[in-house]
N, C-alpha and C positions, 0 to 999 in steps of 0.2 A: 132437616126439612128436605124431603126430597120432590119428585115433580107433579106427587099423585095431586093434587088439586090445581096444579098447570093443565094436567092431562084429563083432566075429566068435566074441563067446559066445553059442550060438545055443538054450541049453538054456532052452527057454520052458515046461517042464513045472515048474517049481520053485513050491513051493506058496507063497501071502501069510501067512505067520505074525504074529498078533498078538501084540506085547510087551503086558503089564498093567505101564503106566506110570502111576501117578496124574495125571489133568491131561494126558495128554498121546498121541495119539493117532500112535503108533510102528509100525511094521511094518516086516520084513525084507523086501526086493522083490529079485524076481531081475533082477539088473543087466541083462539081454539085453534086458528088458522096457520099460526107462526110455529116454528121448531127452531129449541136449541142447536145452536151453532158453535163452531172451535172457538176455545177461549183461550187465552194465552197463563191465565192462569192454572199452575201445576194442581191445585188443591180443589181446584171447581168454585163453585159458587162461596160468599160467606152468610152461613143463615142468620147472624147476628145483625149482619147490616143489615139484608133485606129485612130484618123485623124494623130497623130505625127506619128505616127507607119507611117503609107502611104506615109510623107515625106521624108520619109527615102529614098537615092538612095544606099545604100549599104544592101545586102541580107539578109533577117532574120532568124534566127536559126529555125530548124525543127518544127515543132508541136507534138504532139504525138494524135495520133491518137490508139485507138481498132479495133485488125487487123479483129474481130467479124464480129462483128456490125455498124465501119467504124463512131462511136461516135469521137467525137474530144475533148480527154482527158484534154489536156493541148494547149494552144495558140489559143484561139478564136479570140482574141484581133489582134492577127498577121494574123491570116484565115480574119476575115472582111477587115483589111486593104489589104491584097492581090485583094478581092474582089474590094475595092476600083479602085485599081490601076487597074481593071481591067482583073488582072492575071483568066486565067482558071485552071492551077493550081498549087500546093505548094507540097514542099516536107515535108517529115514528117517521122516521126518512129514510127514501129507498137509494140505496146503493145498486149501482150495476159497474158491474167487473168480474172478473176471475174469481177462483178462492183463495189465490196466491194475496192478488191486493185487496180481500175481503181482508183476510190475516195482519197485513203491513196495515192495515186501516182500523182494526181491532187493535193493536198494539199501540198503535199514537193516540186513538180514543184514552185507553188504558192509562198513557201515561202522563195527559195531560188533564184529567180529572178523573170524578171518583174514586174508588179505595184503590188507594196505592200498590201498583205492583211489587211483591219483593225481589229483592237482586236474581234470588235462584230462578225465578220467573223472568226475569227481567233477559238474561244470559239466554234461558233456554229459548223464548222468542228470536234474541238478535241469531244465536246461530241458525233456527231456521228461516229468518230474514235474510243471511248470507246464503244459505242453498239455497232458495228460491228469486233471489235478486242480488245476484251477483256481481251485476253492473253496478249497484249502487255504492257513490264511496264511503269508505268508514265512515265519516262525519254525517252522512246522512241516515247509515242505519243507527245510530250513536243520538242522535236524535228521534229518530221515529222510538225507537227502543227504552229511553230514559239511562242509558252507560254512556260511557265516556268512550270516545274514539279510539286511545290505545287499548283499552280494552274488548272493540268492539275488530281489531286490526287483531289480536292475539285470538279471537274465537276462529277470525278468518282463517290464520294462518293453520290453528289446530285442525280445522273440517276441511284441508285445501285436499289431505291425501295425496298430496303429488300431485294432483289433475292440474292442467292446463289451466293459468290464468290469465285472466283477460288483460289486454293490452289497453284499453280506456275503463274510465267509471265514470258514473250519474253524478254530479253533488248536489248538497240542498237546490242550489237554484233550479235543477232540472239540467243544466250543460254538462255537455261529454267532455270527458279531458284527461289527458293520455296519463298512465302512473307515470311514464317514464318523459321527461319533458326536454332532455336534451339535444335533442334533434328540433323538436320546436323553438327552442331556446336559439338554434345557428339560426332559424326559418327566422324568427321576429329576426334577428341581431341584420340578417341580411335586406328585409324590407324596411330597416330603421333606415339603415345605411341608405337606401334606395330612394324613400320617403320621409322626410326628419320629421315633417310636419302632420305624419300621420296619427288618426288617432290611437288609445292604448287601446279601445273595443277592437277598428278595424285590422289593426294589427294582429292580434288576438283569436280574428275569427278566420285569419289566413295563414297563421300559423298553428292553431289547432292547440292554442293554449289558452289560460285566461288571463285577461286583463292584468293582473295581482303578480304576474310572471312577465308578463310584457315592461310592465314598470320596473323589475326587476333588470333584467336585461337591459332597458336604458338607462337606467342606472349605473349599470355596471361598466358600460360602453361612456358615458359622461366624465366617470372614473377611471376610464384608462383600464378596465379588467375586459376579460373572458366573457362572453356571453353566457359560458357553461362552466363551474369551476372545475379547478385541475383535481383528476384524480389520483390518491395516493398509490402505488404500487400492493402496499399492503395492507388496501381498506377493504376490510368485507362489505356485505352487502347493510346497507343499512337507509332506513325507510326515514327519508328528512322531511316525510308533509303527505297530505292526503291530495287526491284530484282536486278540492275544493276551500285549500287553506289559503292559498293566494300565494304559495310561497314558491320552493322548490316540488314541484307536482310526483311525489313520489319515487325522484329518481335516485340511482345508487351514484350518488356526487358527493363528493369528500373534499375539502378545502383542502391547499396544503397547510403547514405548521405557519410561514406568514401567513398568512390569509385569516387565519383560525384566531392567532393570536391580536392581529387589527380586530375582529368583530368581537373579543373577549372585551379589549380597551373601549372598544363602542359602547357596549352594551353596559359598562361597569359606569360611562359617563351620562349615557342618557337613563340614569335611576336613582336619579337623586333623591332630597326625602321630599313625598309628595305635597306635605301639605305647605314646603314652600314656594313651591310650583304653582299652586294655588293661588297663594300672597299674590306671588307675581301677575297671575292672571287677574288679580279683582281688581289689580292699579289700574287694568288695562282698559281704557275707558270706552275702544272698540267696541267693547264685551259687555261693560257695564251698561251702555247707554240703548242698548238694543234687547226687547223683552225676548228676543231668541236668545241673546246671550247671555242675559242673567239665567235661562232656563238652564245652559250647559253647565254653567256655573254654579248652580247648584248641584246639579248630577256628580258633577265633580268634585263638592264636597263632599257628598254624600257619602262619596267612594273612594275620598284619599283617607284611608284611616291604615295607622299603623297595624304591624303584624301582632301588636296585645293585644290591640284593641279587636281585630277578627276573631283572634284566639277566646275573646272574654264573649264574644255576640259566639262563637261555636258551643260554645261551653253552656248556653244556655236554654239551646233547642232541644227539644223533649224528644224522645228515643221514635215516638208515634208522629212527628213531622219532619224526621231528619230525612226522607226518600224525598218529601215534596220540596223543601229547602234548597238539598243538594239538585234537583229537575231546576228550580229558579235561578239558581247560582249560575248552573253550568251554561240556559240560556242567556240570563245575566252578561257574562262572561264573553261569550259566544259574539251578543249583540253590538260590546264596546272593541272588541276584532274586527268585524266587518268594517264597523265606524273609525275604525282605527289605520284599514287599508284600505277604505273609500279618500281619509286626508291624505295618505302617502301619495296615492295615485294624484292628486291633484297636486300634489307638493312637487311627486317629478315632471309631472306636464309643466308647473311654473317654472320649475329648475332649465331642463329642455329650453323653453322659449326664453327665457334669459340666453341662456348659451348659445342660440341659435343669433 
């Protein structure tokens, strides 16, 4: 199906009616009026869907449309089948920005409903998300894209060509934050020293790191370490976090062999088996007696399940929902991270004020 029945409704007198949507800036446009726009998908349109799409007799969600240029950013699939049906025209919500963040805006439409992008779509997006937004860190084109970070870090590296890379990057939150952090890392370590009582933000916003690095470095200062760890003579260059993981902000730091070998023994004791982690917590009458904490508590059943048991729920998703899945997962994932170094960060402020 191509666009000769897009292209031959020619009634341009149809007026722009505004919808009063709260938040949300809606209009009915008359379909003759709009022109396809860059899609992120390699193969173009699917004429299969748009024919489901047309059997639909309940309404379809807006389109986005550039309020410009009058390009049709996101929902062609929905625009043809209205065509189908006949309709002259379709509501929609206007976008205004560049074509760069028409594109970055198209791809996160893409990848969080409608038909599924596939990977080989998915790649050729994120690497022109890296040439055209540079600044942004892996983790955020890694989300807008629907790939994974390291992979969204190895397209980087393949399209860098040598050229000159940037000194900071965007993360999801929208903050700037330098890849290389050890210079920030003395910055905090010095105004800890100077200020004990200060916060992990304000510290953070005067050393040009974030918060998740701040706690880090008091941490490490509470323990008698380095603000910055020691580097090895013969470590190459190796990438231990993106601007926006909370961790070490992308810089080339190498533990030594003690160092390495304490976080090995850490790490081997804080992973026990989860679901008696659990136990422990449901004694916990804190937890129990409060409907926030039964909430967590169940989330956290939810999600202490052994590695068969993952393996027996992978093994059961159909080949046609495995992109949407693995999109849920990775947010999934992603969401109990954040939450996971939102407790840390409080855990060292309580730590800190003990100490203090």
């Amino acid at each position: 199906m191509g666009y000769a029945r897009f292209e031959s409704i020619i009634d341009m007198g149809l007026s722009v009616e505004a919808m009063e949507i709260p938040g949300q800036d809606i209009v009915s446009l008359p379909i003759a009026s709009l022109i396809p726009g860059e899609t992120p998908r390699l193969g173009g349109q699917d004429a299969e869907h748009v024919a489901r799409l047309a059997e639909l007799d309940e309404p379809l969600p807006p389109i986005l449309v550039d309020r410009r240029t009058m390009r049709v950013i996101d929902g062609m699939h929905r625009l043809l089948a209205a065509c189908l049906k006949g309709h002259r025209t379709i509501e929609a919500a206007l976008f205004d920005g560049t074509p760069e963040e028409a594109f970055l805006r198209a791809v996160e439409a893409n990848v969080t409903h409608g038909l599924p992008l596939s990977q080989e779509d998915r790649r050729a997006a994120a690497a022109r998300i890296v040439a055209a937004h540079p600044q942004m860190s892996d983790r955020a084109i890694a989300r807008a894209s629907g790939l994974g970070a390291k992979a969204v870090a190895a397209i980087r590296r393949s399209s860098a060509n040598g050229g000159a890379q940037l000194a900071v990057r965007i993360g999801r939150d929208g903050k700037v934050r330098p890849l290389n952090s050890a210079e920030g890392r003395r910055r905090a370590a010095e105004l800890i020293a100077e200020n004990p009582q200060a916060s992990l933000r304000e510290v953070a916003r005067r050393a040009g790191i974030s918060p998740a690095t701040v706690s880090d470095v008091r941490r490490r200062l509470l323990s008698g370490e380095l603000p910055v760890a020691e580097r090895r003579p013969d470590a190459g260059t190796q990438d231990l976090g993106d601007p926006d993981t909370g961790g070490i902000d992308g810089a080339d730091e190498a533990a030594p062999a003690a160092d390495r070998q304490r976080a090995a023994r850490k790490v081997r004791l804080v992973q026990p088996d989860p679901v008696a982690l659990i136990e422990k917590l449901l004694r916990d009458p804190s937890l129990r007696h409060k409907e926030e904490g039964r909430h967590l508590l169940r989330l956290l059943q939810q999600n202490a399940l052994g590695d068969q048991a993952w393996f027996k729920l992978a093994a059961v998703v159909p080949s046609h929902c495995r992109d949407l899945v693995v999109d849920l997962a990775r947010q999934c994932a992603e969401t109990w991270m954040e939450f996971a170094r939102e407790l840390d960060e409080r855990s060292c402020t309580a730590e800190h004020r003990t100490a203090g």
